[in-house]
Steps between C-alpha positions, in 0.01 A plus 500: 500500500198726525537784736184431726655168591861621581274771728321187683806320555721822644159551738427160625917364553684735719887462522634417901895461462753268302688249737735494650353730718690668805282662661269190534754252551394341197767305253431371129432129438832349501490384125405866414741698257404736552198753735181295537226746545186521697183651395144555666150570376197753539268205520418189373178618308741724329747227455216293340429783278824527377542127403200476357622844254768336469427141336487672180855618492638143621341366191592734247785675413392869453477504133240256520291656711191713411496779708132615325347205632698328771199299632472279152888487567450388841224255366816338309725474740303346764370255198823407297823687690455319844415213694149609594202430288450146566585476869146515621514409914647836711721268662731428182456872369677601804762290450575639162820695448381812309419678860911541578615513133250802460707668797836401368423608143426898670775484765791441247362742254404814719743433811793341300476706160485156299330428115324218421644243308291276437121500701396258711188397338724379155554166739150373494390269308090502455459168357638309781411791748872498626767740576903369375681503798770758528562851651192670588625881342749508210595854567842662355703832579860606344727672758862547446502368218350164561193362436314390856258207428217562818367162516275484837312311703192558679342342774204582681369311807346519827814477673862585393635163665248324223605756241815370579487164480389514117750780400790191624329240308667687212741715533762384473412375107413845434861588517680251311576616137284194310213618671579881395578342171143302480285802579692669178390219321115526607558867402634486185307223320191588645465887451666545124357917576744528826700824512655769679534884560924399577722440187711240658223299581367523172799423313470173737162395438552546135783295480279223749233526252714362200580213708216413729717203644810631601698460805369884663706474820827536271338784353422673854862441600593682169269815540614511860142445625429543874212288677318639795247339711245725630264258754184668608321363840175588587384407826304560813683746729462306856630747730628854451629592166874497619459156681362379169730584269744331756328191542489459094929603507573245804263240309690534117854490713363151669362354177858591366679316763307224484543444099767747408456743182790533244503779231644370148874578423456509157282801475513851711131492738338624737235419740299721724109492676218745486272446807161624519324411856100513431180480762333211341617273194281297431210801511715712293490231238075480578456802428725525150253175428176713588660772285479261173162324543410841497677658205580751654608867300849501465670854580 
């Protein structure tokens, strides 16, 4: 990742405190793992300038991107990496996903120390101008000696409690083992060039690539794989921060009660939010919009 966008993402997100959080009063979801944490901005020009820096680095994994001339590589990506080019009405662009998964992509990188495993963008297809469902990062770290497969989920809305609503549609598919096993296949037949800086993970892919059609979840089991859930919410703050963030915590605990979350036995994971209160939405999203009918420079 170039170094002028890891500058505009340090300057526009600003770290508050991980949860729980004592001296607030403030718990963790309760299907957390682990700390959820809780992040602010500058502004939401400057969060509209960082997503809209950032579209070219959801699309492309860095070796395909052309740091000498970023705007034809921006001009690709908003063309053939993501849903975009042929919405024309404002009102379905800003229902588009690429807004959160943008955020997501630069949170788990530069907050969480993660590597891109595959980029977003290798999901869309341009001839039917539609993105496979699955995981919106493929992201991976090795700790301890086990591979850590960061596939997250981003959702950005006007308010949490809508944010919400979709993320429960889901979620509970995301963590059974055929569905971690289905996004491997996507992966694997689809981008023959995948690799990785880890060994493990290489040795893995390699041996997926001889045999495009295997059963993958036995294969996670045997490399000891770990699956974590990273869940990004963007949404209108509606008080103060603090009674914000607790609003979206009380809100994920009801949604649990009322249709109960279970992790998988058969694989070690972990689940845990990222929540990132904004002014407006909706005119953050305007303005990344205004920012491509433009064409605007690219740092």
């Amino acid at each position: 990742m170039r170094k002028s966008l890891k500058d505009l993402f340090k300057s526009t997100i600003l770290f508050e405190y991980s949860l729980p959080n004592n001296d607030k009063s403030l718990s963790k979801s309760d299907i957390s793992t682990s700390d959820d944490f809780c992040y602010s901005t500058i502004g939401d020009k400057e969060v509209s300038g960082l997503i809209y820096n950032g579209i070219v680095d959801l699309a492309f994994e860095d070796y395909n991107i052309n740091l000498n001339d970023l705007n034809e590589t921006q001009r690709k990506a908003l063309n053939y990496k993501i849903r975009f080019a042929n919405i024309e009405s404002e009102t379905a662009q800003l229902k588009l996903g690429f807004y959160g998964e943008v955020l997501l992509n630069l949170f788990l990188q530069l907050e969480f120390g993660t590597e891109v495993f595959v980029a977003r963008g290798q999901f869309f297809d341009p001839l039917s101008n539609f993105e496979a469902h699955g995981y919106d990062s493929h992201h991976i770290i090795e700790r301890n000696n086990q591979i850590e497969l960061w596939f997250g989920e981003a959702k950005f809305y006007k308010t949490a409690s809508a944010a919400l609503t979709s993320i429960w549609k889901s979620l509970q598919t995301t963590l059974t083992l055929e569905y971690l096993d289905k996004n491997f296949q996507s992966i694997i037949q689809k981008n023959k060039e995948v690799e990785s800086k880890n060994e493990s993970l290489n040795q893995f892919i390699n041996e997926c690539k001889k045999d495009p059609y295997r059963n993958f979840y036995q294969d996670i089991i045997n490399y000891k794989m770990k699956l974590v859930r990273p869940i990004l919410i963007v949404a209108n703050e509606t008080d103060n921060y603090d009674d914000t963030v607790k609003a979206i915590i009380d809100t994920i605990n009801n949604k649990n009660k009322e249709n109960p979350i279970c992790l998988p036995k058969e694989i070690d994971c972990s689940l845990f939010f990222i929540i990132l209160p904004v002014h407006d939405a909706i005119g953050i999203k305007k303005e990344v919009l205004k920012c491509i009918r433009k064409n605007e420079p690219l740092i």
